[in-house]
Each structure stands twice: as C-alpha cells, then as structure tokens.
VEXDREN-2710 file (C-alpha; in Angstrom, 1 decimal):
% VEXDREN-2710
k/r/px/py/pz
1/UNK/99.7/114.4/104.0
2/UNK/99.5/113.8/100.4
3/UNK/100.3/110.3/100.9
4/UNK/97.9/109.8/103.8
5/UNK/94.9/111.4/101.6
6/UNK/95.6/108.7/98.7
7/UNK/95.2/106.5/101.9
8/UNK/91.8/107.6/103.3
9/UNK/90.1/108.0/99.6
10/UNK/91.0/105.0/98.1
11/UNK/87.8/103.1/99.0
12/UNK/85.7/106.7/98.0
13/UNK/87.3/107.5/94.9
14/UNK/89.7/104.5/94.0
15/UNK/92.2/107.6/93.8
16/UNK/95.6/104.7/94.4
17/UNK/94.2/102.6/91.7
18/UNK/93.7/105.2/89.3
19/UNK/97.5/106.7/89.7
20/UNK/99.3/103.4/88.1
21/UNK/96.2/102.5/85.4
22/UNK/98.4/104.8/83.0
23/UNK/101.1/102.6/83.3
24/UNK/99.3/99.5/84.0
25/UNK/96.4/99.7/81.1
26/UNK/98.1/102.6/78.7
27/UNK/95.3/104.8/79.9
28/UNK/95.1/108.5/80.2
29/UNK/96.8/109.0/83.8
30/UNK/94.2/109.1/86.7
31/UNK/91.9/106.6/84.5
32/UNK/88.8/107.9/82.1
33/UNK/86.3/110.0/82.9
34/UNK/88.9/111.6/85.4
35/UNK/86.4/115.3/84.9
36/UNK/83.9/113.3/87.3
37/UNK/86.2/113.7/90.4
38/UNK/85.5/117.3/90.8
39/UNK/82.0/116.8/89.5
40/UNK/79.5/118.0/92.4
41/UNK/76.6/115.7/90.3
42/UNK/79.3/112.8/91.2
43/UNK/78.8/110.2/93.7
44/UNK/80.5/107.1/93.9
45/UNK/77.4/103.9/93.6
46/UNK/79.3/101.7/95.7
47/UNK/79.3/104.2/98.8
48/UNK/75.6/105.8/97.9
49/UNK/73.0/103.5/97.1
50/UNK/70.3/106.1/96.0
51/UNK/68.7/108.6/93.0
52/UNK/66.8/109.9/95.8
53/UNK/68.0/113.5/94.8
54/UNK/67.9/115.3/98.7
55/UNK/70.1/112.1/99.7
56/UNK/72.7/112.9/96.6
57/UNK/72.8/116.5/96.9
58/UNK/73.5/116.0/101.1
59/UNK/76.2/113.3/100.1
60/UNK/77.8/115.9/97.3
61/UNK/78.0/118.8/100.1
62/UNK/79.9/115.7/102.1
63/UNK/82.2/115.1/99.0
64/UNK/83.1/118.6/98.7
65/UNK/86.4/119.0/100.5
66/UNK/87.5/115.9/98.4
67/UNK/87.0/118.3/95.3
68/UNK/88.8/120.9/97.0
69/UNK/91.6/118.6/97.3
70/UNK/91.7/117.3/93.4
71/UNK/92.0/120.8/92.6
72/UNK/94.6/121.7/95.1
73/UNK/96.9/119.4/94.0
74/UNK/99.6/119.6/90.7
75/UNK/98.8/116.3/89.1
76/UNK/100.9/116.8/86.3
77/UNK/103.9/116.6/88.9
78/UNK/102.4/113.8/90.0
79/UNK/102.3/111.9/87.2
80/UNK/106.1/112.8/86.8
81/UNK/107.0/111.4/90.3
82/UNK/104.8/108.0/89.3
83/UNK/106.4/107.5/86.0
84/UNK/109.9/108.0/87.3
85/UNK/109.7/105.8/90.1
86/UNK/108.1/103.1/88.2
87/UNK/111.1/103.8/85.7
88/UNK/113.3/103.5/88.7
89/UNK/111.8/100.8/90.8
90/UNK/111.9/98.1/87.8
91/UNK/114.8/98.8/86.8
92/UNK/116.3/97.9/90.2
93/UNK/114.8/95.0/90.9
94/UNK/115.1/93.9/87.3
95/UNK/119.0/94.2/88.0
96/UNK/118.8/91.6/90.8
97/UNK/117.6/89.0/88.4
98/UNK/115.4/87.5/90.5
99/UNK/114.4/84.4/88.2
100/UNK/110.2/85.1/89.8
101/UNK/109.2/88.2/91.1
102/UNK/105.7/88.3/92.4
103/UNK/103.6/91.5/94.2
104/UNK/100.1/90.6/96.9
105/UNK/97.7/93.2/97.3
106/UNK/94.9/93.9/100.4
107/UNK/92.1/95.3/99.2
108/UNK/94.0/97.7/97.6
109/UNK/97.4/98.1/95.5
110/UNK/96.2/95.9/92.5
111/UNK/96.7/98.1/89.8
112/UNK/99.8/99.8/91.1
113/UNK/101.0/95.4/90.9
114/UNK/100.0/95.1/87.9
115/UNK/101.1/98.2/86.7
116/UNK/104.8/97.0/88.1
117/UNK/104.8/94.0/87.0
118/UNK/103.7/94.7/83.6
119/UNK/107.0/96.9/83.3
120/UNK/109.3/94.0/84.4
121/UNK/107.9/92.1/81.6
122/UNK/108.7/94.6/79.5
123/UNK/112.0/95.1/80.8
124/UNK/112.9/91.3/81.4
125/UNK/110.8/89.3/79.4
126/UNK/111.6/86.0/80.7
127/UNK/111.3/87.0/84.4
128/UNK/108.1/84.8/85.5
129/UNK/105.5/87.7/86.9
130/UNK/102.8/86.2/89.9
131/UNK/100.6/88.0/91.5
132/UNK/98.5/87.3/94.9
133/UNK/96.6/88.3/97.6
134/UNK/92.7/89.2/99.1
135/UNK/91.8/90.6/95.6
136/UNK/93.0/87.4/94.0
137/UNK/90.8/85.3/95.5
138/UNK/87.6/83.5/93.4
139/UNK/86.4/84.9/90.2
140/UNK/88.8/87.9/90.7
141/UNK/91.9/85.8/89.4
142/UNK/89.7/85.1/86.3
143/UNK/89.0/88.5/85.9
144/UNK/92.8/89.7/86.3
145/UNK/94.0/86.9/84.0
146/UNK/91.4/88.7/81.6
147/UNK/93.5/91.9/81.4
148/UNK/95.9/89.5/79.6
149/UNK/98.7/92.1/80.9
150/UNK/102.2/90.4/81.7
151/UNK/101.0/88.0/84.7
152/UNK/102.3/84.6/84.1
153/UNK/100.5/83.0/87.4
154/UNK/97.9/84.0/89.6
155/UNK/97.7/82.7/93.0
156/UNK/94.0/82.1/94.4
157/UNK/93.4/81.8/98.2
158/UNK/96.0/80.2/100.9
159/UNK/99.1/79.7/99.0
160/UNK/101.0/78.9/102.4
161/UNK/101.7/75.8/100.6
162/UNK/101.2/76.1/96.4
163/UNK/103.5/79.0/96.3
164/UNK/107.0/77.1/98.2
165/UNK/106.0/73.9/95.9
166/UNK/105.8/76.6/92.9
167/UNK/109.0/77.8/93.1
168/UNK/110.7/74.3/93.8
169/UNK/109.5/73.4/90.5
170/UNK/110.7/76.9/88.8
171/UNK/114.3/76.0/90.2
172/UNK/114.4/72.5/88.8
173/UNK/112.9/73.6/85.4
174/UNK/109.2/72.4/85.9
175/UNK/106.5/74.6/85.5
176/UNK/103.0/74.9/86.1
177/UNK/100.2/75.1/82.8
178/UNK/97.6/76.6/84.5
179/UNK/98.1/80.6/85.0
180/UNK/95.8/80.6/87.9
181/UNK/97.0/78.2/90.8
182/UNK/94.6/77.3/93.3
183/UNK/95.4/77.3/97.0
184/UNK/95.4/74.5/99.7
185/UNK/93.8/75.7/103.2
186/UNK/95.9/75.2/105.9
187/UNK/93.8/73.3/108.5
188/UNK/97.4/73.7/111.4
189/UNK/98.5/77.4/111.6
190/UNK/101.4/75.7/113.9
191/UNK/103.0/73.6/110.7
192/UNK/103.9/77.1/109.2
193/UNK/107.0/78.8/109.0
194/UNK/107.8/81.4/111.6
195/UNK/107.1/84.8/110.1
196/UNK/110.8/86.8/109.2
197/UNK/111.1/90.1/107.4
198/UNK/114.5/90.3/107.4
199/UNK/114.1/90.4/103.2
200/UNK/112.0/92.9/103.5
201/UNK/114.1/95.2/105.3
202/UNK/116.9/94.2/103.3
203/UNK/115.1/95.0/100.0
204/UNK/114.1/98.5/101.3
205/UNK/117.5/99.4/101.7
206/UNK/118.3/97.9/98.6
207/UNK/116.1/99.5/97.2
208/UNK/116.6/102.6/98.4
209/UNK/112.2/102.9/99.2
210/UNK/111.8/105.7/101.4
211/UNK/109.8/103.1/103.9
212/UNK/109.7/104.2/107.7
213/UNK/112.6/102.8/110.0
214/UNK/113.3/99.2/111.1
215/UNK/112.9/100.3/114.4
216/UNK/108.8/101.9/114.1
217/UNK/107.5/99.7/111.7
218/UNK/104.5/97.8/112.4
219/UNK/105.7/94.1/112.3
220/UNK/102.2/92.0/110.9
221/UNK/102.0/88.4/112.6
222/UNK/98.6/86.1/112.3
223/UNK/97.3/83.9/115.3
224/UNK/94.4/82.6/113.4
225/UNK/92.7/82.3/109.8
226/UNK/88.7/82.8/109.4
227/UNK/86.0/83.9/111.7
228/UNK/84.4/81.9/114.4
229/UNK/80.8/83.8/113.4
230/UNK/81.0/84.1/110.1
231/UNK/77.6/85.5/110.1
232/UNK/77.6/89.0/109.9
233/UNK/75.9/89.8/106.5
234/UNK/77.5/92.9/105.5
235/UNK/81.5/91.5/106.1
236/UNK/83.0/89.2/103.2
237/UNK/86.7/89.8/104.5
238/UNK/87.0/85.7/105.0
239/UNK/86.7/85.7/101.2
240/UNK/85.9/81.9/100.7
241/UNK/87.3/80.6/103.7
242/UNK/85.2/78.5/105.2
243/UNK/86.7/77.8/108.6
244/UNK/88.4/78.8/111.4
245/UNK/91.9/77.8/112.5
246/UNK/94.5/79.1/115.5
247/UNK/97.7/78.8/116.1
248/UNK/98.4/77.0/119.7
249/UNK/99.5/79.6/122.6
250/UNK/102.7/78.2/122.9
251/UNK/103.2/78.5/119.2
252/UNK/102.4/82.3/119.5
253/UNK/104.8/82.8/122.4
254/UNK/107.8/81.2/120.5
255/UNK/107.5/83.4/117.5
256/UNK/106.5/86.5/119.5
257/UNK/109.8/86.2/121.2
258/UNK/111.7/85.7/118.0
259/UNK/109.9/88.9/116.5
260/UNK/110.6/91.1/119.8
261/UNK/114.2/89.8/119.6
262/UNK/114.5/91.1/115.8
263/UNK/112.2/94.5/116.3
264/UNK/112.5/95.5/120.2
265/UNK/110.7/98.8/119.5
266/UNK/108.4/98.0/116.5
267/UNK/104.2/97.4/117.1
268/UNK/102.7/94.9/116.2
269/UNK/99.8/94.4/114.4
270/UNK/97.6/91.3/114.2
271/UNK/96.2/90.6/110.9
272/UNK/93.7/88.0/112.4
273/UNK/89.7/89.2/111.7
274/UNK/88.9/88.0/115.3
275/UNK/91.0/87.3/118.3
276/UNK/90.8/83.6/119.6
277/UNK/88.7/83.5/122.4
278/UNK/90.7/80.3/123.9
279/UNK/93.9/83.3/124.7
280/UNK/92.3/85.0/127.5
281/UNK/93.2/82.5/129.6
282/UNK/96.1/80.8/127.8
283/UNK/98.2/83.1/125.8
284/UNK/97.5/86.7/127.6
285/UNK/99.1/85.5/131.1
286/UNK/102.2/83.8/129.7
287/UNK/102.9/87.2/127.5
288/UNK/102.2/89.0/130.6
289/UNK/104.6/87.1/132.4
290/UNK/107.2/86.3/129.5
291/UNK/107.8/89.8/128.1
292/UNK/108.1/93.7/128.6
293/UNK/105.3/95.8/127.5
294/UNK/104.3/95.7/124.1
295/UNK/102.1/97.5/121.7
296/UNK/100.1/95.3/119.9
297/UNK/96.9/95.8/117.8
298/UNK/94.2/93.2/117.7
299/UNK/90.8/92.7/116.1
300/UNK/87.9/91.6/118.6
301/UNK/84.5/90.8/119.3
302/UNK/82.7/93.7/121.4
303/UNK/81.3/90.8/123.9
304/UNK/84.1/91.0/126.7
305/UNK/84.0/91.1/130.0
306/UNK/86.1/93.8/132.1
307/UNK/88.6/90.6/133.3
308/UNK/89.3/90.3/129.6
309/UNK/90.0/93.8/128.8
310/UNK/91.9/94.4/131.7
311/UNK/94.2/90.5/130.3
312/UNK/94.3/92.4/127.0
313/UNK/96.1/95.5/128.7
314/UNK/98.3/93.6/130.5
315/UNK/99.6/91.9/127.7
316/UNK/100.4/94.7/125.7
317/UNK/97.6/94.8/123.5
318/UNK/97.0/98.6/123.5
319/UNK/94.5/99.1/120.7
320/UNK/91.6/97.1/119.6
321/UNK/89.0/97.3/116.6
322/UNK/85.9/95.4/118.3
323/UNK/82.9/94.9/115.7
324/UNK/80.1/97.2/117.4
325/UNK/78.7/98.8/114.0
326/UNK/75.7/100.6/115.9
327/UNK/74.1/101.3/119.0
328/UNK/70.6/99.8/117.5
329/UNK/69.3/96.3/118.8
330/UNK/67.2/96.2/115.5
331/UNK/70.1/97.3/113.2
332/UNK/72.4/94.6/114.6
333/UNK/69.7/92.1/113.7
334/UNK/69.5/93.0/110.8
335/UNK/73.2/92.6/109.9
336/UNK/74.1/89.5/111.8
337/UNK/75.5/90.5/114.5
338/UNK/76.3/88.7/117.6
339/UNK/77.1/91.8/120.1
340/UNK/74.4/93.3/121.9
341/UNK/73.9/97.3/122.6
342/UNK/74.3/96.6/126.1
343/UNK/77.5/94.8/125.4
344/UNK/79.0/97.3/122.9
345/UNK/78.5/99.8/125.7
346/UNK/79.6/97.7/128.7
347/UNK/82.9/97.0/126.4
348/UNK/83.8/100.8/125.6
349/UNK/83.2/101.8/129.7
350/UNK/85.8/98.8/130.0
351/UNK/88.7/100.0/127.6
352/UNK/88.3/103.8/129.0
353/UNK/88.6/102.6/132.8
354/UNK/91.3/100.2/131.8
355/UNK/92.9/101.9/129.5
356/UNK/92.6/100.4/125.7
357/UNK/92.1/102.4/122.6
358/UNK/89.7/101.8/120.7
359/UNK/89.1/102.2/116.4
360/UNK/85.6/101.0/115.2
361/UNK/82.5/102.1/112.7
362/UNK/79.1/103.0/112.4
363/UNK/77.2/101.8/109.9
364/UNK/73.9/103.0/108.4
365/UNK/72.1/102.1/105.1
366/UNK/71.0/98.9/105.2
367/UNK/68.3/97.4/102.7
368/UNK/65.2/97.8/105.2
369/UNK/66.3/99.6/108.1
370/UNK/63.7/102.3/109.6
371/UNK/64.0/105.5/110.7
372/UNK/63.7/104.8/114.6
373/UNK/67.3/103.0/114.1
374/UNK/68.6/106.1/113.8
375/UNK/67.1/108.4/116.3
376/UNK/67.3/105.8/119.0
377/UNK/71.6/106.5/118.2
378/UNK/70.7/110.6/118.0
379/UNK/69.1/110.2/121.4
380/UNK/71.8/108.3/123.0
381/UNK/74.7/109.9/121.5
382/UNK/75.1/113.0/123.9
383/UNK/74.6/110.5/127.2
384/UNK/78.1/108.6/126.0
385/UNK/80.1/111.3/125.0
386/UNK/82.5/110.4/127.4
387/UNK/83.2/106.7/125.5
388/UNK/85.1/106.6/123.0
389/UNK/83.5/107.8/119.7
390/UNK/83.5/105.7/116.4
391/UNK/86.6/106.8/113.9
392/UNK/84.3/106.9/110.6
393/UNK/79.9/106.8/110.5
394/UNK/80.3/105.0/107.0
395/UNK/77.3/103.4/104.6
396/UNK/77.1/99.7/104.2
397/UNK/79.2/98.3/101.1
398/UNK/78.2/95.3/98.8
399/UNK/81.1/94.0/98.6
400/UNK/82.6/90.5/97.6
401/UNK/81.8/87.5/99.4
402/UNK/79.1/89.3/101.3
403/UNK/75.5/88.2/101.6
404/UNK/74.3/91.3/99.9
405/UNK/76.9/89.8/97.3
406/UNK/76.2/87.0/97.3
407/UNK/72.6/86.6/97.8
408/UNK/70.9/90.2/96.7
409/UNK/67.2/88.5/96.5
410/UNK/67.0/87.4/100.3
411/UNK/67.7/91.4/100.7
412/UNK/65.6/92.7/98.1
413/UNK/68.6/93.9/96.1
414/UNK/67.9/94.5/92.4
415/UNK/70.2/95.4/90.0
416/UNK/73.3/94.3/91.0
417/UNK/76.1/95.2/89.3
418/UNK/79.9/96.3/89.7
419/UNK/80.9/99.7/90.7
420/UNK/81.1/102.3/87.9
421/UNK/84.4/103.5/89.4
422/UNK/85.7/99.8/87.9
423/UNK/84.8/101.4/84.3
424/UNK/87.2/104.4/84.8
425/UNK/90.0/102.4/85.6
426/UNK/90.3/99.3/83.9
427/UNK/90.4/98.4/80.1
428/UNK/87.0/97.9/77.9
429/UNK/87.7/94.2/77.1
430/UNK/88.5/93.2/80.6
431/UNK/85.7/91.5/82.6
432/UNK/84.9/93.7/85.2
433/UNK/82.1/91.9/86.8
434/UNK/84.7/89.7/87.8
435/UNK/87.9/91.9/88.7
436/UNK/85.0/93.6/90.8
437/UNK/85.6/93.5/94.8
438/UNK/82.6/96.8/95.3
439/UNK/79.2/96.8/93.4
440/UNK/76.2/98.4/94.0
441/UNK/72.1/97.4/93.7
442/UNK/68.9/98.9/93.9
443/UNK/66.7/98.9/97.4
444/UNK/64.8/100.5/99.7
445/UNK/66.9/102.6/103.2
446/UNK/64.9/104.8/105.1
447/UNK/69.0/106.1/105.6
448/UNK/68.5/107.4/101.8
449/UNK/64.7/107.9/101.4
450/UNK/64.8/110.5/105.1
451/UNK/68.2/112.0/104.7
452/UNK/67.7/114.5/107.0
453/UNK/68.0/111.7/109.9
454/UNK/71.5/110.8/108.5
455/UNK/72.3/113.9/108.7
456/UNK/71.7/115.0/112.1
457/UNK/73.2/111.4/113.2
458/UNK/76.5/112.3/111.2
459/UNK/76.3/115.9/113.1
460/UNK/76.3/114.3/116.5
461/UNK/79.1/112.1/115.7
462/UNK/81.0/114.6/114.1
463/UNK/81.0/116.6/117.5
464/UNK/81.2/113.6/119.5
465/UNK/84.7/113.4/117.6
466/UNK/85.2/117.2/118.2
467/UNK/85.3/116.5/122.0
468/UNK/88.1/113.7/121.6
469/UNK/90.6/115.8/119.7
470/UNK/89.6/114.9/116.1
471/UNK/91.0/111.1/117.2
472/UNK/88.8/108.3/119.2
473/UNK/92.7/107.4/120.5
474/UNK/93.0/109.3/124.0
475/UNK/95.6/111.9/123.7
476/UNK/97.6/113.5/126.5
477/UNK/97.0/117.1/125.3
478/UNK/93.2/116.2/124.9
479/UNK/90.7/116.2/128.2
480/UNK/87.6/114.6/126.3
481/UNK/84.2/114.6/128.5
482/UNK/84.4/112.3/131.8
483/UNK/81.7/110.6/133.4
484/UNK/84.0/108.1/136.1
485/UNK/83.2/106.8/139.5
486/UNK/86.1/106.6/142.0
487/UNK/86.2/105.9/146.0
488/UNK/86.2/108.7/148.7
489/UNK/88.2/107.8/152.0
490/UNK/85.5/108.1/154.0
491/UNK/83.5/104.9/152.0
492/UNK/81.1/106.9/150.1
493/UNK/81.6/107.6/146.2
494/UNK/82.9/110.5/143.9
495/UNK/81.0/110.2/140.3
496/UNK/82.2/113.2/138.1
497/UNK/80.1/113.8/135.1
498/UNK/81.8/116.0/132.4
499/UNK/79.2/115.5/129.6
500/UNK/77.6/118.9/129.3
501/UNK/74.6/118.3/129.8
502/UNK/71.4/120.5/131.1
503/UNK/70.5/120.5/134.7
504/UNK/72.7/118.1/135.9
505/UNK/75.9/118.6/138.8
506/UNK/79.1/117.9/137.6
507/UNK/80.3/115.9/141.2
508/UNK/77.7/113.9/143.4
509/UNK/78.8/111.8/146.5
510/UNK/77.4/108.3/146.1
511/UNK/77.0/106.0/148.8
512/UNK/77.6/102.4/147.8
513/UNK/74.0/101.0/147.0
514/UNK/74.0/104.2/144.0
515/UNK/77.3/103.0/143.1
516/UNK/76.8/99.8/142.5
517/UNK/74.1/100.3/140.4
518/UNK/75.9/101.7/138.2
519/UNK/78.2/99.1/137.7
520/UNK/76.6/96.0/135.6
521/UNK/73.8/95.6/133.1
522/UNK/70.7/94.1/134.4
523/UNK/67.2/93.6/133.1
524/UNK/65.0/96.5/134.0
525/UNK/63.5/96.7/137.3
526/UNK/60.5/99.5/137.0
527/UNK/60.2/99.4/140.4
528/UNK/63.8/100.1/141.3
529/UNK/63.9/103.4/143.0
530/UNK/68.0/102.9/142.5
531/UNK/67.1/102.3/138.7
532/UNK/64.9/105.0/138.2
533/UNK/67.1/107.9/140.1
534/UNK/70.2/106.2/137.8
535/UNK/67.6/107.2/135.1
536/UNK/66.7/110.3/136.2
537/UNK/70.3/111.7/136.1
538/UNK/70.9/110.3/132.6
539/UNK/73.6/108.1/134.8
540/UNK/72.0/105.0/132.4
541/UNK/69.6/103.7/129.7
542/UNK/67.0/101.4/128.9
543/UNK/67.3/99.5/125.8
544/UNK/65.4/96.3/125.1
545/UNK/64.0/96.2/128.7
546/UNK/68.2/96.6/129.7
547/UNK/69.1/99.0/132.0
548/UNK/72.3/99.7/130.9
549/UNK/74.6/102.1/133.2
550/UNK/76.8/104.4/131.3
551/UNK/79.5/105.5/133.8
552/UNK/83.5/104.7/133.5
553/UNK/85.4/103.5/137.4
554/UNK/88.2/101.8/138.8
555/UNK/88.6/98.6/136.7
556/UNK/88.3/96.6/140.0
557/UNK/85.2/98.1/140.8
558/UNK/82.9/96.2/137.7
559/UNK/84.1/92.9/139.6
END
C-alpha cells in the first residue's frame, strides 16, 4: 500500500522524487520546504492553475486525505529503509564491476537515478555513470548535466543506435567528449534487436530486489514510435519526435512468439502511444490464429468500430487506454482531438458488449473553456452509468513538449514558469527551467473561476465509480448498472435497464424496428417517432444534431 501511494502521488506531490534528493542533492530528506505537504494553504501550481480562493480552498478539501497520509506515516523509518538500500544496492552492483553502469527514467525515477548513480561514483570512481530516458530528452539533458552530480554521459532521445556504438568505443578505449550524446531516430522499427529481459531477471536475483515473479511480470514490447495525430494540444508524450514509425506484422508475430516462449504466463504491456491502425486487419488475425490467449495492454484511438473491438478481444488484447478526455464536442475542439462524443460513446458500448476493459481520463481546465462544457457531462453522466467510468477526472497539465508548452501566447498563457515543486527538490544552482518536465501559467478557466461546476462534475464521477466497485475494470464480485439488449425466442427483444433512474421499467420487450434504433449513431431525425420514443426513455442522446443510442447488446447485433 505504502508503495502503491508513492505510485499514485508522484505527479501531485513529486513525493518519489523527493525520497532520494537527500541522497542525490545532500538535502534535508523529503526535499525543502517539506512543512508545505501537510499545509492546507498548499496546492501544487502545476495541477491548480488558479488564486481564485473558492477554487483553492475546494482543491485543499480534495488534498486532504493526502495530509492524512504524510502524517500517518513514520518517515524517519523511512528514511532508514532508503539510506540502507541505497547503501546496499551500490554496493552490489559496484561488486560486479561493470566497466558502465547507466539508469532510464519515465516520467518519473530521475532523482532516485541520480541519486544511485551519484553513490557509484562515490564508491567506484572510475565506473563511467549514463543516464537516459523520456526526462532526458531536449533541454532536460542540459539541465541534468547542470546538477554537475556524477553523470559522465547523458543520452538524449532514440539511443537504439548511439548507445551500442557508445559502448563499442568504451571497450576498445575510445571515448566520447561530449557528456550529452544526441540520439539518431530510427526510421525501421524491424532493423532492431528483438526485445530479451533475460538480464533483467538475472540481475533481480542477483540482486536480491524484492521485484514481483518472472512468471506475473508485465513483459513491455513496442510496435511503433510517435503518434499518427500528433495534434492533441495538451499531450507532449512524443517528446520531439517527429514521426511515426511501425514495426511490420510479421515482425511483431516473430518476437511475440519468442516473448510467450520465455514468459508463458506474464502480460504484456505495449508501450506504443497509439496502436497502428494498419493491425486490425494484418497482425490481430494471425495472433488470433497463431497463439493461446493472451493478456495484452494497448494504447488506442477511441474511433473504432465494433469489428475492431471485437479483433482486439480476440487477440488477447484485454485492456485498452483509448484517448476520449471528455464527453464535450466543444472541449475536444479545443484540445485537438480527433474523436468525436458520439465515437467515445459508440467505443465504450463496444468494449462492455465485447468484453474489453477499459482505463482512460477526464480532463477539465483548459485555458477558455465555458461553463456549458461541463454541465452538458453533469447531464449525461447518470444516462451512461452503465459504461465504463473514467479512472481519474484530472486538470490539464502544461507540461513539456506540449502546445501550452510550447506555445503559451496562442493560448493566452502568461507567466509561464516551472513548477514550484522543482524548487523543493532540486539544488539552488541547478537550472530548473530546464530540468523542468511540469510548469504552470496564468489564464482564464471557467473550471477555476465557477468551482462549484467542477465540483458537482467530480461528485457524479465519483459515484459513477462507486457503482463499478471503486475500479472502471469489471470485477466478478461487482454487478455495476446494466442497460443491454439481447434476443427473446420468440423474435422480439429484451432491453434491461439497470441505471436507476426515475420513472423508467427496468425490462421492456422490443420488437426489432425499436431495437435497431438503438444500435448505430445517426444524424438526428426530429421527425422520427423511433428517435423520439428512444429519447423519451433516456434509451439515447442528442449531441451536435447526433442521436446517439446509449444501450450495450450482443456484439453481433451492432453489425
């Protein structure tokens, strides 16, 4: 649990970061300032753009179970446990004399590397230290080499091919001049190596890290690099990447066997940002075919069509994270978004009738957006109870490589400027601006300047999430609400609604004209009786002059 909570409020309260920057930076443990964390006046800028003082004061009720939890917990053990397995971990690997050891980081885990390999260089000074990943990329490697801290090289961006030719040098004595090495993108997924974690394992044992076992561990593996889009204003998670690459179908199936061969019963979890759209009808039959069911996790656009769904199912792909981000036509404007309302709900009726889980966000807080975004969503809410819900209602981030980032003036951003949370746990003389991946701004949100609206939209989600069991995953031990269609013997229809709401039957007998309107969106007919009883018993919606039909069936049926 303890674990699992560092987890969750890294991105709130940069709690991992702050455990190692004792070690990493020599300062006080948890980083400066570390009296703000149970300070109700505290809210992190990069997650509450505001000084409206009703918006803070809502957000600080919000934050006050994360207080709870700072106090609840013995930090001076804590701080034990880190410095003795920091004490323990680099002494280890130290005693291997590797000749390079290097750490890669996500979006988090950069100061607990830094904070590691800052000890080996203590320990073994002429071991060469390199350091990598997401929060490497751009200015951020000028900003790390600015902590002048025991990092000999920084790789920047793609280093499929810079870091191999890097350590062919090292062995024959050569070495680089430049600390920061800049990466080569690789335009043919298919010339790379097959992915193997047999080291890995190895070195957890060796080790002795208390990691989960070989046989539940979720194996990564990449099918493609970039995003086709690449237009959604609030996402910078393609760094500076500038296109988009796949690996060939027949490439994926010949590694995918090799991995399934090495770790039968291990998930697997795609670390591509979208799914290539080319698979439906390439790679998805021929895993279908080739292998037993799997359980693989896969990033996708909300766009599908039931066929597709049900071709994800079939080859094992059992969860997806699809990019809806809100249930308002003028919201997903504003951020760049390809998907539709009407698609985002067609594609959740989908993966309930077919069976996919689903893990996605709501976003709200965008420079300009209007309070009708968000009572169009309070509105709608209680009609889809029976979809999936989102797994977090979250504000929108300026983050790196963003537009908001990138390009505050087109957005009426003023101010911009790094987290304050950077401050807390980083040295004075490095440059922060540029180790920076979060920052906040000044502008105007209707989501901050009429609070009250964000909070009765974060009470209907709230018990929208209730109803599923805490979990948007379906659960065998939960029975969430139901609104399905399925046949009768006698030709007629059986629609069960579940929802709760007022005045409305829980079973009506549809005959197949009712039924089938219920299947597909359409443009809005006002002078469909069919449409308007559909209406009438909150069976669908109109959004943007769609009707849109709300109810789950037999996958066969939406053909």
């Amino acid at each position: 649990d303890f674990y699992n909570n560092i987890v969750d409020l890294d991105q709130t309260i940069f709690i991992a970061e702050r455990l190692f920057a004792s070690v990493a930076f020599q300062l006080p443990f948890l980083g400066k300032n570390v009296h703000r964390l149970i300070d109700p006046q505290f809210i992190p800028d990069h997650l509450w753009h505001s000084a409206n003082k009703e918006a803070s004061l809502k957000i600080s009720e919000d934050m006050a179970p994360i207080r709870q939890w700072i106090l609840s917990i013995d930090w001076g053990a804590v701080e034990k446990k880190i410095l003795k397995w920091i004490n323990y971990i680099t002494k280890k690997i130290t005693q291997a004399s590797y000749p390079v050891i290097g750490c890669t980081n996500t979006l988090g885990g950069l100061v607990s590397g830094i904070a590691l390999l800052h000890n080996i260089k203590k320990l073994s000074p002429d071991t060469l230290t390199v350091l990598g990943g997401a929060h490497c990329e751009g200015q951020m490697a000028q900003g790390i080499l600015s902590l002048n801290n025991g990092i000999d090289y920084i790789f920047q961006g793609d280093s499929d091919k810079t870091f191999p030719e890097f350590i062919r040098n090292i062995l024959q004595g050569k070495k680089d001049h430049s600390p920061i090495i800049h990466g080569e993108e690789v335009t043919d997924l298919d010339d790379l190596p097959p992915p193997q974690y047999d080291d890995f394992f190895q070195q957890v044992q060796q080790f002795a890290l208390k990691y989960p076992s070989k046989t539940n561990f979720p194996i990564p593996y990449e099918t493609s690099r970039g995003c086709r889009w690449k237009k959604c204003i609030f996402c910078g998670l393609t760094g500076e990447r500038k296109n988009y690459h796949a690996k060939s179908p027949q490439k994926v199936l010949e590694e995918l066997e090799q991995l399934v061969l090495r770790h039968p019963r291990s998930p697997i979890r795609m670390s591509d940002n979208l799914i290539p759209h080319t698979y439906f009808n390439t790679l998805f039959p021929s895993i279908a075919a080739k292998f037993p069911p799997l359980n693989i996790r896969y990033e996708v656009n909300a766009s599908l069509f039931v066929n597709q769904v049900i071709a994800l199912k079939e080859a094992g792909i059992t969860l997806v994270q699809p990019g809806i981000e809100s249930f308002s036509p003028s919201l997903l404007k504003r951020m760049g978004k390809y998907a539709t309302v009407q698609g985002n709900i067609a594609f959740l009726r989908y993966c309930r009738s077919v069976g996919v889980d689903v893990l996605y966000n709501l976003l709200f807080g965008f420079p300009g957006d209007q309070e009708s975004n968000y009572l169009e969503m309070i509105e709608l809410i209680p009609l889809i109870l029976h979809l999936p819900p989102p797994q977090r209602v979250l504000p929108i981030q300026i983050q790196r490589f963003n537009k908001y980032q990138e390009d505050p003036e087109s957005y009426e951003i003023t101010n911009l400027r790094h987290a304050s949370v950077y401050d807390d746990i980083f040295p004075e003389n490095s440059d922060i601006q540029k180790i920076a991946y979060y920052f906040t701004g000044d502008f105007q949100s209707k989501a901050y300047t009429h609070p009250h609206i964000i909070d009765r939209f974060r009470k209907q989600y709230f018990n929208w999430l209730s109803l599923w069991g805490g979990d948007p995953c379906v659960s065998p031990h939960i029975n969430p609400p139901v609104l399905h269609i399925e046949s009768m013997p006698n030709a007629n229809f059986q629609l069960t609604d579940k929802r709760g709401l007022p005045g409305l039957s829980e079973k009506l007998v549809l005959d197949i004209d009712h039924a089938l309107i219920l299947m597909k969106n359409q443009l809005m007919d006002s002078d469909s009786p069919l449409m308007k009883w559909a209406l009438e018993k909150r069976l669908a919606v109109v959004i943007d002059n769609w009707f849109i039909p709300l109810p789950t069936a037999e996958p066969s049926f939406f053909k």
